[in-house]
N, C-alpha and C positions, 0 to 999 in steps of 0.2 A: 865299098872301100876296102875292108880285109875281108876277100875271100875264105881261107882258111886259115887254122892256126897247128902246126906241129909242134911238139917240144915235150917237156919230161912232165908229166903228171906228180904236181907236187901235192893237191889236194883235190878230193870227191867229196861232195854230198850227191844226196836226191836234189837239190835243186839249184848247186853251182860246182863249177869245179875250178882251178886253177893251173896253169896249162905253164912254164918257164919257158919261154923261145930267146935264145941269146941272153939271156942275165932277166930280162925283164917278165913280170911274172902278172899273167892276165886273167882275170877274174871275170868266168863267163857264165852266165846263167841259165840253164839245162831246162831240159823237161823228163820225166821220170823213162819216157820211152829212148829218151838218147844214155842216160843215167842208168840203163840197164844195158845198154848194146859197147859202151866202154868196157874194154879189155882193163884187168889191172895190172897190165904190164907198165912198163913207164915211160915209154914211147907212144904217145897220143894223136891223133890227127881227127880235128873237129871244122866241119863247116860254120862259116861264122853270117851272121846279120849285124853291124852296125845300126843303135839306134839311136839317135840323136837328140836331146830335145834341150829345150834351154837353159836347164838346169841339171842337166847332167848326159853322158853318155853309155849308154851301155850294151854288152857284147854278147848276144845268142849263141849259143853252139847247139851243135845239130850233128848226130851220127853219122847221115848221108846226106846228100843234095837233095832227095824226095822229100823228105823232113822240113826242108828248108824254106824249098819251093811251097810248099803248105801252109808253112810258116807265115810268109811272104803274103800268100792269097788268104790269110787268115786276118792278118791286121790292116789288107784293103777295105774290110767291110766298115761299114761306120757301125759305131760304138764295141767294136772288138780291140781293145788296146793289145798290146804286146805281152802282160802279163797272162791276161785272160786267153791268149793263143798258147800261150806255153802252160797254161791249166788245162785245155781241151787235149793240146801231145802229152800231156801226164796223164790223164783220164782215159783216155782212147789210144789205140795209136792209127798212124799217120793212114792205113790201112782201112781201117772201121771209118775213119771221119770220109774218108773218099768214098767209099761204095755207099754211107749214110747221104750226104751231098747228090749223090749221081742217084740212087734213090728213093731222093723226097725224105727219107726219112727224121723227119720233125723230132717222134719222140726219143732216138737216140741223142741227137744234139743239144735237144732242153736235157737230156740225162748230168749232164755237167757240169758239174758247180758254177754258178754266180751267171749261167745263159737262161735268160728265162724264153716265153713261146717265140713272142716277137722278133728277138735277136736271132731263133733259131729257124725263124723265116726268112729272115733276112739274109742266113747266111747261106741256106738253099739257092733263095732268089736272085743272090747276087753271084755265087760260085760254081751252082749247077752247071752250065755253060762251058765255063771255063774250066773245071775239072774234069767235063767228057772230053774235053776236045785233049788239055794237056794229058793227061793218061790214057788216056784214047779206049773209054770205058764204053760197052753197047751201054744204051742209058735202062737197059732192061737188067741186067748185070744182076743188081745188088735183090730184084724185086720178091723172087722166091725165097731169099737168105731172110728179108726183112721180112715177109709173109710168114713166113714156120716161127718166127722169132714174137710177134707180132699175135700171132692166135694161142702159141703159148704162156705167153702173159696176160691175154686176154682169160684164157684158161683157170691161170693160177690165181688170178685178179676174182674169178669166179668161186674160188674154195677159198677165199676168205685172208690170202698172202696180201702183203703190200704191196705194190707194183715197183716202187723202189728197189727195195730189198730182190724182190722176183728180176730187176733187172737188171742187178750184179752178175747173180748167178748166173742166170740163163745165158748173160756175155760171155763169161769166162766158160761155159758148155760148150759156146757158139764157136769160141776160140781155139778150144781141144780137139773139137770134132764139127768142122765145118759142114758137112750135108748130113749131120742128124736129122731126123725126121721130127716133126712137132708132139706126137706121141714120147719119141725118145727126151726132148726136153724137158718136156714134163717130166717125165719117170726120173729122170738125174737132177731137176730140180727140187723135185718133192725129197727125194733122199737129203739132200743138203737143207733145203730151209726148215 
């Protein structure tokens, strides 16, 4: 129903902003990855989701259309509401949940707050599919990224780190330097935890 919304950024948080287009002033609800790609200039332009329900309505905003569209295939799945889709684009971004989805990858998606195993089967099971074909992912893609990511937490899991903890870090390595080697992960993970 509203595609996008332009207009003067009159208020940011991390988890809503509010956007003025002709006098009226729209209170839209973010995710940390759109919340960080906002310019603070005061000229805004945000993709929107309308979501409807019977006691009230409320308005997504999203950086890009890929954001969106994820958005979208995120609260298709059954017991994924709309809040919990905009806690997965704060935790992740839209990037990490697609190559996790296209490979299989279970334990990045339970990484999440409030997904537990099953939901993060489900959301494999039901979107894998449909995220190779809309991104047009080889479904082999993500398999060596998760593999080095995967023996290195297995790794650190084995000197006695939490796997939690081990799987912050080792994301935020993952996200610096994309083809580190599993060796390397470890060495920069051990310096930080």
């Amino acid at each position: 129903m509203i595609s996008h919304i332009q207009g003067k950024l009159v208020e940011k948080t991390p988890t809503e902003v509010v956007i003025e287009c002709h006098g009226v002033g729209y209170e839209i609800h973010i995710s940390l990855h759109t919340y960080s790609q906002i310019p603070d200039s005061e000229n805004v332009k945000l993709y929107t989701y309308l979501q409807v329900k019977e006691d009230s309505h409320s308005l997504f905003g999203f950086a890009d259309k890929k954001e969106r569209e994820l958005f979208k295939l995120l609260i298709s799945v059954s017991g994924i509401g709309a809040n919990t889709a905009r806690t997965m684009l704060s935790s992740l971004n839209p990037e990490q949940i697609i190559q996790a989805i296209a490979a299989n990858d279970v334990g990045t998606v339970q990484s999440i707050k409030g997904i537990g195993l099953k939901t993060a089967q489900r959301v494999i099971l039901d979107l894998k599919d449909k995220v190779l074909k809309i991104y047009a992912i080889e479904e082999i893609s993500g398999s060596s990224y998760n593999t080095n990511k995967e023996e290195a937490l297995s790794a650190l899991e084995v000197l006695g780190y939490i796997r939690k903890n081990a799987e912050k870090v080792v994301e935020k390595i993952i996200i610096n330097s994309p083809t580190a080697t599993v060796e390397e992960l470890i060495k920069q993970a051990l310096k930080v935890l």
